[in-house]
C-alpha positions as CSV (number, residue, x, y, z in Angstrom):
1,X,-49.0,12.5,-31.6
2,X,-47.0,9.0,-31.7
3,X,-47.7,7.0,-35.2
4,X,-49.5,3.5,-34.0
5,X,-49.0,1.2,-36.3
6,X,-51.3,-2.3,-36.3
7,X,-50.1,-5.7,-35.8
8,X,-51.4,-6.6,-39.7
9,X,-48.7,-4.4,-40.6
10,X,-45.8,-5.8,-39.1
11,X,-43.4,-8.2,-41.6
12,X,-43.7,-12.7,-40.5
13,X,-40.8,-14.6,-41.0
14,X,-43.1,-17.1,-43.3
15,X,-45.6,-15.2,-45.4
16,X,-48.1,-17.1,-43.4
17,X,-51.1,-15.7,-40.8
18,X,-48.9,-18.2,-37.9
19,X,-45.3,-17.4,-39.0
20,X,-43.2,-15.3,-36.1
21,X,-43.0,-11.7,-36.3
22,X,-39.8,-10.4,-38.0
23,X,-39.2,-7.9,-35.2
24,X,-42.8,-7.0,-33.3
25,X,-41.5,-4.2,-31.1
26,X,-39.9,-2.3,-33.3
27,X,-42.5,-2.8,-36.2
28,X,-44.8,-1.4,-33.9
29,X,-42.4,1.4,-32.8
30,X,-42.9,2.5,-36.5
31,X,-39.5,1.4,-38.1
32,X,-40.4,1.0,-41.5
33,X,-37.9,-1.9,-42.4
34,X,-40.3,-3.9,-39.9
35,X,-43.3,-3.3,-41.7
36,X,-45.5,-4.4,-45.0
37,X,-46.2,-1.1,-46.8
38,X,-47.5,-2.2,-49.8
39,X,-51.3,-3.2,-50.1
40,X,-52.7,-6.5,-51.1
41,X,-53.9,-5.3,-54.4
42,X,-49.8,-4.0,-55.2
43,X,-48.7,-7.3,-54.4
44,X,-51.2,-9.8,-56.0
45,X,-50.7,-7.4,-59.1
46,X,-46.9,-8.1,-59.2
47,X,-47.5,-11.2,-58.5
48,X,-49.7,-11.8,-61.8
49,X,-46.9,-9.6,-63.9
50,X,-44.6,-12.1,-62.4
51,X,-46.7,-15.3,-63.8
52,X,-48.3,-14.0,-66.8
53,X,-45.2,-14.9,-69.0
54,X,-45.0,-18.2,-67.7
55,X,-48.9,-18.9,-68.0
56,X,-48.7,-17.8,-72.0
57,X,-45.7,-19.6,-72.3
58,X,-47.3,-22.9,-71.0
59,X,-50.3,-22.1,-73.0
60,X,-48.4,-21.3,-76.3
61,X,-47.1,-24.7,-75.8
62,X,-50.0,-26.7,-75.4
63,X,-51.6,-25.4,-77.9
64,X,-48.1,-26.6,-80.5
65,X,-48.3,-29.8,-78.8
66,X,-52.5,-30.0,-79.8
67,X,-51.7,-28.5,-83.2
68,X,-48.7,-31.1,-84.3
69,X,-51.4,-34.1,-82.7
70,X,-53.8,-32.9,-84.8
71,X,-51.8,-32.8,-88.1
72,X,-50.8,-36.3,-87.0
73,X,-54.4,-37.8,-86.3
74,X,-55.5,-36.1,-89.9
75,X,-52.5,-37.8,-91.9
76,X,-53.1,-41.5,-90.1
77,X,-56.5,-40.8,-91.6
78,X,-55.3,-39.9,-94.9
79,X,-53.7,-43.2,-94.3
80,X,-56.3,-45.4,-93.7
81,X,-58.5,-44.3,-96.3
């Protein structure tokens, strides 16, 4: 019983739908360097872990900038009064 393998499987050169196979042939031979073998879920999810620090990072620092703007509008207020 010989191990098919699809096409969907096999590694791009671009991580792109149109970039070149990596090596076709031997992807669908079954050599395993050739192929994707993690799902879409494992990779979007490392992906995230990947991000996440950078998305609280940015948002921890919008939210100084907005906190120091608002100290400032309150004491040109103080001011005017």
């Amino acid at each position: 019983l010989e191990k098919v393998t699809p096409e969907a499987c096999c590694q791009r050169e671009l991580q792109s739908q149109e970039g070149m196979f990596v090596d076709k042939e031997a992807c669908l031979r079954g050599i395993e360097r050739f192929q994707n073998r993690q799902g879409c879920y494992t990779v979007i999810l490392n992906s995230f872990e990947t991000y996440v620090y950078l998305a609280g990072a940015l948002a921890i620092g919008v939210l100084a900038i907005e906190l120091f703007a608002m100290i400032f509008a309150m004491c040109l207020f103080r001011g005017i009064q």
